[in-house]
C-alpha positions in Angstrom: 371.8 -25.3 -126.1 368.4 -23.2 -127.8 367.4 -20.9 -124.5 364.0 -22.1 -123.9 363.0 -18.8 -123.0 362.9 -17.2 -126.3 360.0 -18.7 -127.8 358.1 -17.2 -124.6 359.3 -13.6 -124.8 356.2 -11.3 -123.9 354.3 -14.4 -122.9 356.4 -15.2 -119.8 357.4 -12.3 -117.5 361.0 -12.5 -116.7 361.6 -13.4 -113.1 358.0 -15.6 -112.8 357.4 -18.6 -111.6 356.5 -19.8 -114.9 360.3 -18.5 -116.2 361.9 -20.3 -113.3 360.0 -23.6 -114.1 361.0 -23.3 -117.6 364.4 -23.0 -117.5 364.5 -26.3 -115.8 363.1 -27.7 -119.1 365.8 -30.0 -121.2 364.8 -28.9 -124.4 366.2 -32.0 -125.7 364.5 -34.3 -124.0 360.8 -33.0 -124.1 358.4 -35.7 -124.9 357.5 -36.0 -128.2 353.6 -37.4 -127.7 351.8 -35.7 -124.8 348.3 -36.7 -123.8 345.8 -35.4 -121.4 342.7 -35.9 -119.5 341.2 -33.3 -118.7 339.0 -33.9 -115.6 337.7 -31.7 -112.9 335.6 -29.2 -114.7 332.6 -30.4 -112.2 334.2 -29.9 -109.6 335.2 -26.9 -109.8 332.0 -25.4 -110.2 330.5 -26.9 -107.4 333.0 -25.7 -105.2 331.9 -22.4 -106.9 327.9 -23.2 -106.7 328.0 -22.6 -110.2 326.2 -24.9 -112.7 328.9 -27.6 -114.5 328.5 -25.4 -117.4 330.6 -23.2 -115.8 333.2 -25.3 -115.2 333.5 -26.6 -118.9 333.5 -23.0 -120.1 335.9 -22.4 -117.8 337.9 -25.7 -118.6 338.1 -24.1 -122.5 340.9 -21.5 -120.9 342.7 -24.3 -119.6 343.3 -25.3 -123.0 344.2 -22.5 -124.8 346.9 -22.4 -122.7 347.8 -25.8 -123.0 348.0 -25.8 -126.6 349.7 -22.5 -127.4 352.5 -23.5 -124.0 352.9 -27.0 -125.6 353.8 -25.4 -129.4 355.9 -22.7 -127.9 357.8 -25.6 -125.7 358.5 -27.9 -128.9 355.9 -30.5 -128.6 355.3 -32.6 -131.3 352.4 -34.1 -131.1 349.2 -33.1 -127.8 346.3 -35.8 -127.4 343.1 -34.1 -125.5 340.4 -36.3 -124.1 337.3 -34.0 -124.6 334.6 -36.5 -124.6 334.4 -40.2 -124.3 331.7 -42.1 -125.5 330.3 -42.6 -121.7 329.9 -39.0 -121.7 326.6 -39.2 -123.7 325.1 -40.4 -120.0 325.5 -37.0 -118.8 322.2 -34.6 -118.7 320.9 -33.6 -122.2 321.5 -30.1 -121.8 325.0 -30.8 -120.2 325.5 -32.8 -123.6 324.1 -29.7 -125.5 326.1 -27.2 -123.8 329.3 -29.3 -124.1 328.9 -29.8 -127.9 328.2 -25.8 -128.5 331.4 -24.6 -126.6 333.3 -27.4 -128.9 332.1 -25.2 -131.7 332.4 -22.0 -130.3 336.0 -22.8 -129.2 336.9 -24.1 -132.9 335.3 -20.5 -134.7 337.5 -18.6 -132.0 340.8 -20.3 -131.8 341.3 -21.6 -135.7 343.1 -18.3 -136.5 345.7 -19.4 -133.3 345.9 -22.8 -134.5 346.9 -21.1 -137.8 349.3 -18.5 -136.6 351.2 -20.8 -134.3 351.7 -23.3 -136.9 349.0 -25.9 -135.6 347.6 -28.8 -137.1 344.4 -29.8 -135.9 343.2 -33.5 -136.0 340.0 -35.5 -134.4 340.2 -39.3 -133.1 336.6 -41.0 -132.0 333.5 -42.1 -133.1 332.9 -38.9 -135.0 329.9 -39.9 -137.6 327.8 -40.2 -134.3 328.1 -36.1 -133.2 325.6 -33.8 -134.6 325.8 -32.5 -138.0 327.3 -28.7 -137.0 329.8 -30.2 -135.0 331.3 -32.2 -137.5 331.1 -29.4 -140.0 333.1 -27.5 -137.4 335.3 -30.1 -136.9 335.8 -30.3 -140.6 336.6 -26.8 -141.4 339.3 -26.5 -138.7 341.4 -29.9 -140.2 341.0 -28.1 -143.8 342.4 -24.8 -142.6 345.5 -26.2 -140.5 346.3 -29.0 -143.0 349.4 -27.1 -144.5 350.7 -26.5 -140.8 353.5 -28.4 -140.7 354.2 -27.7 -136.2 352.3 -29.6 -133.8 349.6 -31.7 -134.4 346.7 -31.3 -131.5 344.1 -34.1 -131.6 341.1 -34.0 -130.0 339.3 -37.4 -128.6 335.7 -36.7 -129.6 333.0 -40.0 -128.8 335.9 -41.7 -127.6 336.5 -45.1 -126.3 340.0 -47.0 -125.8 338.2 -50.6 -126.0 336.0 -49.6 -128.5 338.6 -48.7 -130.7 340.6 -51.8 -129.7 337.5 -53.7 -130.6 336.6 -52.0 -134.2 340.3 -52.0 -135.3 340.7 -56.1 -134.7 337.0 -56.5 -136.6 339.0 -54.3 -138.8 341.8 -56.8 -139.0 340.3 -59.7 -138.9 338.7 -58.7 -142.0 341.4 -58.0 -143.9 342.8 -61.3 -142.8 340.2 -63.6 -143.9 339.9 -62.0 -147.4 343.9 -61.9 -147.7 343.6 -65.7 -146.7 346.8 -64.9 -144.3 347.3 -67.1 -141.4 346.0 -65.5 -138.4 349.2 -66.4 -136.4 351.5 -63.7 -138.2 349.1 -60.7 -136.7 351.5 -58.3 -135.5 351.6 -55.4 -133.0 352.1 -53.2 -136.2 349.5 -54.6 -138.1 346.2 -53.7 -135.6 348.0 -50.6 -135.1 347.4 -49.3 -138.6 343.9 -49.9 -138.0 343.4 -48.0 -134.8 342.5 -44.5 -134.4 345.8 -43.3 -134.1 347.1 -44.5 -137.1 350.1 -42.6 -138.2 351.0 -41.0 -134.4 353.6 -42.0 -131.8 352.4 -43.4 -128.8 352.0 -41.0 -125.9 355.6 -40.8 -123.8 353.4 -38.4 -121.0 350.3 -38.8 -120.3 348.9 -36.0 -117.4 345.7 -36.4 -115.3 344.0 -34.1 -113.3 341.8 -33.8 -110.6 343.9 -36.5 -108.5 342.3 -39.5 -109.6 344.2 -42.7 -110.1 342.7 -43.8 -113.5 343.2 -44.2 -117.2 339.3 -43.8 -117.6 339.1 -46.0 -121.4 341.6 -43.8 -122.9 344.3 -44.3 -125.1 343.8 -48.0 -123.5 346.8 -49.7 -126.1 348.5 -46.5 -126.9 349.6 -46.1 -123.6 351.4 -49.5 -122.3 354.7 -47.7 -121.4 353.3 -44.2 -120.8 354.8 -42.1 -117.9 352.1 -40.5 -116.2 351.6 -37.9 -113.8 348.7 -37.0 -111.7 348.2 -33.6 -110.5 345.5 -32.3 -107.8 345.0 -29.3 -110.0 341.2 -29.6 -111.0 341.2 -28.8 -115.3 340.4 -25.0 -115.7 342.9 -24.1 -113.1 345.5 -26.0 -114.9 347.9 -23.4 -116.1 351.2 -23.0 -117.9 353.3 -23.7 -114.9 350.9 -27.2 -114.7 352.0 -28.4 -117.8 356.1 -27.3 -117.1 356.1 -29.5 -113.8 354.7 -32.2 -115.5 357.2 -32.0 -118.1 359.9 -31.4 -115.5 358.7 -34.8 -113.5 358.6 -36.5 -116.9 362.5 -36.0 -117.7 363.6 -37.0 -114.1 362.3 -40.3 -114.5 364.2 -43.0 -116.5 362.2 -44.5 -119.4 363.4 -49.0 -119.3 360.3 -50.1 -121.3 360.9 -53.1 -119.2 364.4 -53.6 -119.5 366.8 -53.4 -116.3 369.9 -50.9 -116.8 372.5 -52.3 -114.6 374.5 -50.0 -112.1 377.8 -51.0 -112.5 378.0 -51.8 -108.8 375.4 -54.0 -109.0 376.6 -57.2 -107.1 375.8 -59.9 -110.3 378.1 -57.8 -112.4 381.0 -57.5 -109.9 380.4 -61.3 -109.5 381.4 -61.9 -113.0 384.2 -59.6 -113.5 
């Protein structure tokens, strides 16, 4: 087996925690999908007595380190939830500053997105951000969309029931011009209108900040989704965050709702 080490050499210093955790890694069982929301920014600067700005600025660290640990490890495909549509109730200048460190992380980090292979992709209302983000936004999916490693999408605008809502309009549509019996609507066919179109569903999906919520995201996507909750508030999530996660994730057993039988079950020794 591929020591996971060796894509970290003179990231991870031998002996570290973070080495220990990653050696516990299966590096053939990683998850292919992994999604994250990123919550606790807030509240970390107010432990701080720092303005939230703070926190977000400090929450872009977080995921630099996300995204380079997560292409290192061999994951295919990282979901971010930067900002849902509810978001756009937060203070003007709270908006502001949140849409200006989108822009200033995208100028900074497109030459690591292209050095380590990454492809960068948006899901989201889009059209509905200001004009300088979306060029932004643009110029970063033009300038990965060779890479052929993993594909990081960011949820800007948001909304897993909006989404559910546009892609069955969406659908519906189609259906009435196509004259098809409503009926025969598939699974398949409302995915290929969602946002996600042409991604896996999430297999992890990590929270932080300790809450117990899904908060509107990834709503259909993720029906059979393991997911872990950490207490780690987002800017202090870390490496060594994202390796116990993964750990976690490959300890549990994925049924999808079936039942795997032991064979000592009783109801199979009855019938032997």
């Amino acid at each position: 087996m591929t020591d996971p080490f060796t894509d970290f050499r003179g990231v991870i210093e031998p002996g570290s925690r973070d080495e220990y955790l990653l050696r516990q890694i299966a590096l053939d069982r990683l998850p292919t999908h992994v999604a994250i929301i990123m919550d606790g920014n807030g509240r970390w600067a107010a432990r701080r007595s720092q303005p939230r700005v703070t926190g977000h600025r400090a929450g872009a660290e977080a995921v630099r380190t996300t995204v380079e640990s997560s292409a290192r490890l061999g994951i295919s495909f990282l979901t971010l939830y930067a900002f849902s549509t509810e978001n756009w109730k937060r203070p003007r200048l709270e908006v502001e500053a949140l849409m200006g460190l989108l822009r200033e992380f995208l100028r900074k980090e497109i030459r690591s997105l292209k050095e380590n292979n990454i492809r960068f992709h948006t899901i989201g209302r889009e059209q509905a951000l200001e004009p300088a983000v979306r060029r932004e936004l643009e110029y970063a999916r033009e300038e990965t969309a060779l890479n052929t490693g993993m594909v990081l999408t960011v949820a800007l605008n948001y909304s897993g029931r909006s989404e559910i809502i546009e892609a069955s309009r969406q659908l519906i549509t189609e259906w009435i011009a196509l004259g098809r019996d409503p009926y025969e609507i598939s699974e398949a066919d409302l995915e290929r209108h969602l946002f996600t179109e042409g991604l896996p569903d999430p297999d992890l999906l990590i929270r932080t900040s300790g809450e117990m919520r899904v908060s509107n995201f990834l709503l259909w996507q993720i029906a059979y989704s393991e997911i872990y909750v950490t207490e780690t508030l987002w800017p202090d999530f870390r490496r060594s965050n994202l390796f116990e996660a993964i750990i976690e994730y490959q300890k549990r057993e994925r049924r999808y709702g079936d039942v795997k039988p032991r064979q000592d079950d009783p109801l199979i020794v009855a019938v032997k």
